[in-house]
Structures are given as C-alpha cells and as structure tokens.
LOKOLGU-491090 format. One record per residue (C-alpha): chain; residue in three letters; x, y, z. Coordinates in steps of 0.2 Angstrom, whole numbers. Each point is the difference from the previous one (the first is absolute). Last residue first. Layout:
# LOKOLGU-491090
KOLLUM,chain,res,x,y,z
KOLLUM,A,ALA,X,Y,Z;
...
END
This chain:
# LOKOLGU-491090
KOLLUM,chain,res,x,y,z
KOLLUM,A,UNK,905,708,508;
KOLLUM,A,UNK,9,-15,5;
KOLLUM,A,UNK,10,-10,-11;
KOLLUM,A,UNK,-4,-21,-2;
KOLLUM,A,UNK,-3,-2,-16;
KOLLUM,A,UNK,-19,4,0;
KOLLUM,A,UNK,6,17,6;
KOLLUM,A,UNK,-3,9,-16;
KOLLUM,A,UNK,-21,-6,1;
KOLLUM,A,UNK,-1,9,14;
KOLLUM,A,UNK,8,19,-9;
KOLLUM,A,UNK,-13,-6,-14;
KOLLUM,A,UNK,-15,2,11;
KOLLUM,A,UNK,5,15,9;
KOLLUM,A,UNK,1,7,-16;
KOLLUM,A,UNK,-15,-5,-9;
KOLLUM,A,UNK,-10,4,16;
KOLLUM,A,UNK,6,17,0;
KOLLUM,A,UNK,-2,2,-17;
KOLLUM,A,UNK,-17,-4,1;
KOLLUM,A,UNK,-8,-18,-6;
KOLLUM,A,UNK,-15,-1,-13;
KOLLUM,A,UNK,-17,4,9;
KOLLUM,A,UNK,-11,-14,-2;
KOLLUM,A,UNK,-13,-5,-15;
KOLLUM,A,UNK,-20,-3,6;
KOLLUM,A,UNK,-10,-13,-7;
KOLLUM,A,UNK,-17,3,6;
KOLLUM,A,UNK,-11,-14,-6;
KOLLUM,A,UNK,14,-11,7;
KOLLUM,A,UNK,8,-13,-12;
KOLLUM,A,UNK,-2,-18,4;
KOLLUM,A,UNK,15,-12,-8;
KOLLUM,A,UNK,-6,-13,-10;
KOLLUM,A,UNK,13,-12,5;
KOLLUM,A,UNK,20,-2,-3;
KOLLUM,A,UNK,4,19,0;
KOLLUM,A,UNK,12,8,-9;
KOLLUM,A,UNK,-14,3,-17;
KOLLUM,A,UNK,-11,9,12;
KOLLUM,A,UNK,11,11,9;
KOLLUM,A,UNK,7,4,-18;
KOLLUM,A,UNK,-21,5,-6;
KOLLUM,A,UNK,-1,8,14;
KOLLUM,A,UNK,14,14,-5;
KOLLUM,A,UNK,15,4,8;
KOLLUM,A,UNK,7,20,-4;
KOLLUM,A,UNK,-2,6,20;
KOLLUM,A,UNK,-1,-18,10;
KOLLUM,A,UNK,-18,-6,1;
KOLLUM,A,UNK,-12,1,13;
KOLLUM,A,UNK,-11,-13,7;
KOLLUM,A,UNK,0,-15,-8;
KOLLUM,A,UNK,-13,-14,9;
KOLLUM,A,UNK,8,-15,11;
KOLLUM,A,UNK,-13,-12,4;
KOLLUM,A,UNK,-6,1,17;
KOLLUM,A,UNK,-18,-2,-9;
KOLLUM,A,UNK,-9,11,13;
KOLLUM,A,UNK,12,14,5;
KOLLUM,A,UNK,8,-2,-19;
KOLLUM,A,UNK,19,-2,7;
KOLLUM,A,UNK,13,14,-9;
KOLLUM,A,UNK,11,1,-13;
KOLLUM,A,UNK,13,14,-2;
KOLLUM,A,UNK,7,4,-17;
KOLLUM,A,UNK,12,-4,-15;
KOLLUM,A,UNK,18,-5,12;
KOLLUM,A,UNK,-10,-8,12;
KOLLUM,A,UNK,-9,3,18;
KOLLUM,A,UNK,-12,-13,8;
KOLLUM,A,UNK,-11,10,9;
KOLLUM,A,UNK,-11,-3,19;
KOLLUM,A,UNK,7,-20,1;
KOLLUM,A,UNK,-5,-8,14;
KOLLUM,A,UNK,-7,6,18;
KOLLUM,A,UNK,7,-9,10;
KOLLUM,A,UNK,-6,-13,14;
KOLLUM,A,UNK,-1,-15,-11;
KOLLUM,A,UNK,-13,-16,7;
KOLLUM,A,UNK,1,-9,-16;
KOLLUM,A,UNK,-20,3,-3;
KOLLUM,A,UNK,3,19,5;
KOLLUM,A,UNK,13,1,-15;
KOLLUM,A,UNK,-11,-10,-11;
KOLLUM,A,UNK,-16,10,2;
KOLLUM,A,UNK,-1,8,-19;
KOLLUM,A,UNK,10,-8,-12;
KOLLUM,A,UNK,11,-15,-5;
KOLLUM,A,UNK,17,5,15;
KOLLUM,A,UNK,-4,17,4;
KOLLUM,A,UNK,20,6,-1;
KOLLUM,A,UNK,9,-17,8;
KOLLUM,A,UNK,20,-3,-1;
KOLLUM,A,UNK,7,-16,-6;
KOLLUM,A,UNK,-15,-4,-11;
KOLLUM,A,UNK,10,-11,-15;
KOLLUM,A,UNK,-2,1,-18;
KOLLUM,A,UNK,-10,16,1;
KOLLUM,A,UNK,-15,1,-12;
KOLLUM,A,UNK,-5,11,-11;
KOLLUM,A,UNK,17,6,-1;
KOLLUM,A,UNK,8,18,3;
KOLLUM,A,UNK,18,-4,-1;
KOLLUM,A,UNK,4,-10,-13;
KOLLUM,A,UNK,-12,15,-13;
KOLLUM,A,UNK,7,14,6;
KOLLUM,A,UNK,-4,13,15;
KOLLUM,A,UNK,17,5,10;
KOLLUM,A,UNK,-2,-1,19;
KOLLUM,A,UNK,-4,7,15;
KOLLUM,A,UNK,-15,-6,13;
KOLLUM,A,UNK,-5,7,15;
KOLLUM,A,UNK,-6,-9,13;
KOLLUM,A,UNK,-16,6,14;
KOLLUM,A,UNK,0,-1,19;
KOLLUM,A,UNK,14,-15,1;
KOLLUM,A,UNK,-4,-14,5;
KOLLUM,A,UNK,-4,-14,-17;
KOLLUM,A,UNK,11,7,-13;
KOLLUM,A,UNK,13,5,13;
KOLLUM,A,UNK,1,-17,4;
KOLLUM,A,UNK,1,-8,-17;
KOLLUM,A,UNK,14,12,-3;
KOLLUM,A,UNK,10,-4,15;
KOLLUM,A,UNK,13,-10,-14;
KOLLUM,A,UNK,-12,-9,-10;
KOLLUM,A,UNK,13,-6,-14;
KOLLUM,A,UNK,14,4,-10;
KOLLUM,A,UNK,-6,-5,-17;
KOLLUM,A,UNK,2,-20,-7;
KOLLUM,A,UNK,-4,4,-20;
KOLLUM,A,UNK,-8,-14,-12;
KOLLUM,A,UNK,-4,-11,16;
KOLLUM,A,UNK,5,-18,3;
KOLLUM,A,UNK,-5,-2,21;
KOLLUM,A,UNK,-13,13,-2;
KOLLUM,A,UNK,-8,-5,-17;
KOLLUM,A,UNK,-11,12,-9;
KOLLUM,A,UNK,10,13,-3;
KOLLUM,A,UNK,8,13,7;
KOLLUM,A,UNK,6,-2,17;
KOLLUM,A,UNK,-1,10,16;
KOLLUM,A,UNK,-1,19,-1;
KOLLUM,A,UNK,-21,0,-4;
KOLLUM,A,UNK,-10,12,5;
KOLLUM,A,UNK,-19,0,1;
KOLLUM,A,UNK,-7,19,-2;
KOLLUM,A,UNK,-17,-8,-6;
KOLLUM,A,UNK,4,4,-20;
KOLLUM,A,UNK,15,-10,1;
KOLLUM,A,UNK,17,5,5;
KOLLUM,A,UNK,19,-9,-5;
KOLLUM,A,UNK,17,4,7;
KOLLUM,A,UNK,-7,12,11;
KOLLUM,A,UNK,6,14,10;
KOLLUM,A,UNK,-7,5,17;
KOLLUM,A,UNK,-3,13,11;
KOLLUM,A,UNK,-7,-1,18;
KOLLUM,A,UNK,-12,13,7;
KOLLUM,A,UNK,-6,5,17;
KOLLUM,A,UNK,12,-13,11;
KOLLUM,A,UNK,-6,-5,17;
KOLLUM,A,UNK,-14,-13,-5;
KOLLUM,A,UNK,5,-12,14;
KOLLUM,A,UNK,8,-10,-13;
KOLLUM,A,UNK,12,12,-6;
KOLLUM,A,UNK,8,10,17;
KOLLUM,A,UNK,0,-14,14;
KOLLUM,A,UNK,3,-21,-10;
KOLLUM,A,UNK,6,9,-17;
KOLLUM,A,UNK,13,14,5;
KOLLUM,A,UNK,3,-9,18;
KOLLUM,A,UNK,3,-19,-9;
KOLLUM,A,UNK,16,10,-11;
KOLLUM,A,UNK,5,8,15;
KOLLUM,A,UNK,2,17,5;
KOLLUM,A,UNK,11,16,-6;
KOLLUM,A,UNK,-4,16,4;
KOLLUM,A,UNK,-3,19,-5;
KOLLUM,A,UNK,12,-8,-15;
KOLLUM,A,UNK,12,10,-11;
KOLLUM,A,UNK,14,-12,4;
KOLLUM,A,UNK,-12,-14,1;
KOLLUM,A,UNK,-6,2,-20;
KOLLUM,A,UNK,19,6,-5;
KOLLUM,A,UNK,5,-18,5;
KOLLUM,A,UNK,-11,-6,-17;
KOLLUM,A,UNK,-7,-16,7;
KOLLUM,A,UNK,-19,4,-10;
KOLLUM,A,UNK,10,2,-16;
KOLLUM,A,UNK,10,11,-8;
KOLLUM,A,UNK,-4,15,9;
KOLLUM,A,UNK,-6,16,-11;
KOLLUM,A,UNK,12,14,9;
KOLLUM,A,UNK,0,11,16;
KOLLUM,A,UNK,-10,-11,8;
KOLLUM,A,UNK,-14,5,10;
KOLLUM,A,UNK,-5,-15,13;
KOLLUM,A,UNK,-15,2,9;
KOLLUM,A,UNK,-2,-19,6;
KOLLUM,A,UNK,16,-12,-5;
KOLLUM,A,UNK,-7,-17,4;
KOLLUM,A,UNK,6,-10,-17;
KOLLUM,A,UNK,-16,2,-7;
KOLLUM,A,UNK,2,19,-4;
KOLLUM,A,UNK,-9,15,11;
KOLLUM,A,UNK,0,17,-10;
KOLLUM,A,UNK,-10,12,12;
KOLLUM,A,UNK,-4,16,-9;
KOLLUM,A,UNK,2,15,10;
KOLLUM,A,UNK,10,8,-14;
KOLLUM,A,UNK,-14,-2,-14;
KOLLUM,A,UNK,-1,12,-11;
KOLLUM,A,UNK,17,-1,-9;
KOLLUM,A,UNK,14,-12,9;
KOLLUM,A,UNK,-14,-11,4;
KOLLUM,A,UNK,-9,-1,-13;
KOLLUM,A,UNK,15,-5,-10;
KOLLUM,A,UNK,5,-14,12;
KOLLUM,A,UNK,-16,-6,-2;
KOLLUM,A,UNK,2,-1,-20;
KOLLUM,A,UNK,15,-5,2;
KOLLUM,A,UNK,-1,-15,12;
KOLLUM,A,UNK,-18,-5,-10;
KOLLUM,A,UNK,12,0,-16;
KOLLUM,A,UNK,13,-13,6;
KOLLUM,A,UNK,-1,-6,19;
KOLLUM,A,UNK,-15,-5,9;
KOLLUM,A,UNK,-8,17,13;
KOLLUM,A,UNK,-14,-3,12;
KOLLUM,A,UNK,-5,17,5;
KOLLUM,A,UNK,-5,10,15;
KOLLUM,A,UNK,-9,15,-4;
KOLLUM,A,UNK,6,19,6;
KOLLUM,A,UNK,1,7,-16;
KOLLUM,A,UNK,-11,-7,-14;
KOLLUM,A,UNK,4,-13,-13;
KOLLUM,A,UNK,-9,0,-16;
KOLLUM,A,UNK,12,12,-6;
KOLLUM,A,UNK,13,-11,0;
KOLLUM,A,UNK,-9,-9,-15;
KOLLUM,A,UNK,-3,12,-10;
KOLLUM,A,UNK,17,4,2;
KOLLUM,A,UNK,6,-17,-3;
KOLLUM,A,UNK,-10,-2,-14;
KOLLUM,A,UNK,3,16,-9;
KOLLUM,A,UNK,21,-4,3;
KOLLUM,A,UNK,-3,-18,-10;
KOLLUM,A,UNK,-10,7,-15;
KOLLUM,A,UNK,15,12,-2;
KOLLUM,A,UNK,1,15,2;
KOLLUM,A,UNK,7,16,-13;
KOLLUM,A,UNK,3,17,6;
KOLLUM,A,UNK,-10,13,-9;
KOLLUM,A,UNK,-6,10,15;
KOLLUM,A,UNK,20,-2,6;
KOLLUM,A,UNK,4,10,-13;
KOLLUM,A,UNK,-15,15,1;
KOLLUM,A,UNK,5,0,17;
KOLLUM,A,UNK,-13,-5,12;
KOLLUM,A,UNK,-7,15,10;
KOLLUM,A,UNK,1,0,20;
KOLLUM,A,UNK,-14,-6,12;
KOLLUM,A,UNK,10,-16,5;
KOLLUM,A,UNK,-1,-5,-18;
KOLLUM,A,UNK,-13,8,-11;
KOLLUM,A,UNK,-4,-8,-19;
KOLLUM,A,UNK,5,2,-18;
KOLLUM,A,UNK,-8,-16,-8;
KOLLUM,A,UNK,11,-14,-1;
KOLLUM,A,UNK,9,-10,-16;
KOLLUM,A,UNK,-2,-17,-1;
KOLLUM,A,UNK,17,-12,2;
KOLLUM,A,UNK,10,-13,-5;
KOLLUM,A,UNK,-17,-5,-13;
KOLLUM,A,UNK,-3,-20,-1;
KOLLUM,A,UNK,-10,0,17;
KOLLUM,A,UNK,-9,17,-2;
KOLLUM,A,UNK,-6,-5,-17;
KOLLUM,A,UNK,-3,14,-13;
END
C-alpha cells in the first residue's frame, strides 16, 4: 500500500504525554503530509535558533515548538527574531510575525549580524527540486533561464541560509520532478559535486544533515556526501523511495522505520494547519 496515494496509514497504539491513547484515536488516520512534518519538527530541539521559510518548514517548526520545543527560536527573513505566532503566517511579512516578536530588526541586521556570522543553528528549507548532493533548486525549470518551462519564486535568503547556517534541513515531498539527477539551476548550495565543495567555495555552514519527505529521511554518506535513505515512514517501502527518486538512490545498510505521529502531535498539528485562513488558535 503506497503512503502517498493512501489518505492515511493507520498507527500503532502508543503513549502521549504519559497517558494511554484511546483505542479511537490509536486508529486515527494521517496523511503522508502530517508524518513529514512531524518527523520533521522533531528534528528541531528546544532552545535552537532557526531559520524558518514559509509553507511546510513554517509548520513543521511551528509544531516543534508548540509541542517540545518551547524555547525554540523561530527567526524569519523579514527581521522578526523569536516570533511565536499564534497561527501558520502567510508569508515571511505576515504582521502576526512582529506582533509575536522578541524583536524586530532590519532585513541587512538578520543576514549582515545574525546569518553570516554563523549565528543561526539550523535553517529549514523547502525545495522545488533536490539532487542527490542536497542542491536545491527554486529558480527555474529547464534548461533556459531567460525562456524557462516553469519561472518559480526565486532564491529569497535561501541561498544564504544554505551557505551560513550551522546545519539545513530540508522538507519536501519525494516524486520523480522533484528529486532530479540534476537540478536545473543551483540557487542554494547542499555539497555542490562531492566531497570538499563547500570548503572549496569558502561556505561556513554545515550543509544539509537530513532531507525529510513524505516516504523517509535521507541523509549525507559522511564520505560520498551523497544523500543515503535513512528511515522510512511506517508502511513505505524501499522499493517506492527507490521508484520516487531521479537517481540510484543509496539505501543504508541499516534501514530503520520512524515512529508514526502521537495524538498529541496529530492534534496540535491539525489545530495549525486550521489557522492557514487567517484564525488564531
């Protein structure tokens, strides 16, 4: 059974916040979409400062940290540092950023004093497409710039984030258009061909540590830089990882399957992704 086609897999009982799940809300269905944004809020620890771009990366940080994260630091590109909105803004200008700010600075401040300097542990980012280096494209699709197939919205302060901040994570669905051979354009840098780019180009972050999708987590081979699969979603199989990926995807020795989300998670989780209309919590 694909996890992509399916509305929803079916968890095992589990414990949240200590106390037994009901036998109802042990059978609750999830999406592909709602395992990916938990796994990937998980990956964010409390206290960390974060880079956060709009769409899934906003939720899925903005899940960590309603759940357990608290002291997470949200930081978005348009100088708002610590916000914690009571809803999923709308974009990076969203007044309920500033509202919910523990400051509000300048656009040059969040790149020229906190990014660059290497003051950010982790930014997350989204991709329009990924090759098997981490590259990212949001740019263009197709081979000509001035006439592409698809014009997409463009660097933004992705390209920076890719290059300063202490390690990226990366959120987005696994498919054949997204995850290329080879990106049609470089806007943001994973480990460029291989081993010793990022130093060759003189980049202070770390680079990508996972790349997070709607079938598993993939992460870089410490030697190759390649990305390897990880884990795999509960009911994904290597076989659909394999087949939604545009090169010969590496497949740890180990492959390990993650924990499906808890109810607390699934609910907090929803309740945000109500507000997308513009309704608080």
């Amino acid at each position: 059974m694909s996890a992509r086609s399916e509305p929803g897999l079916r968890a095992p009982q589990s414990r949240t916040n200590g106390d037994p799940v009901s036998e109802e809300n042990a059978l609750a269905a999830w999406t592909a979409d709602e395992m990916m944004t938990v796994a990937a809020a998980r990956q964010l620890r409390d206290g960390a400062a974060c880079f956060v771009g709009i769409g899934l990366p906003s939720t899925a940080a903005n899940l960590a940290r309603v759940t357990h994260a608290p002291n997470l630091v949200l930081i978005y590109e348009s100088g708002c540092l610590g916000a914690k909105p009571d809803r999923l803004p709308l974009s990076i200008g969203d007044g309920v950023l500033a509202d919910t700010a523990d400051a509000v600075v300048s656009v040059p401040e969040v790149f020229n004093y906190w990014l660059q300097p290497g003051r950010i542990d982790v930014g997350f980012l989204g991709a329009a497409q990924l090759d098997r280096y981490g590259n990212i494209n949001t740019t263009v699709v197709g081979d000509d710039y001035a006439a592409p197939k698809v014009r997409l919205p463009g660097a933004g302060g992705a390209p920076e984030i890719a290059a300063s901040c202490g390690e990226v994570v990366v959120i987005v669905r696994q498919n054949l258009r997204t995850f290329t051979e080879r990106v049609d354009f470089v806007t943001s840098v994973g480990y460029g061909s291989g081993p010793g780019d990022r130093e060759r180009l003189g980049l202070r972050g770390g680079g990508p540590r996972l790349v997070i999708t709607d079938l598993g987590v993939l992460e870089p081979d410490p030697v190759t830089r390649e990305l390897t699969l990880t884990s795999l979603h509960p009911g994904v199989t290597r076989e659909q990882a394999r087949a939604a990926t545009g090169w010969d995807l590496a497949v740890a020795e180990r492959l390990s399957t993650g924990a499906p989300p808890t109810t607390h998670e699934l609910t907090v989780l929803r309740a945000l992704e109500a507000t997308k209309h513009g309704s608080p919590r």
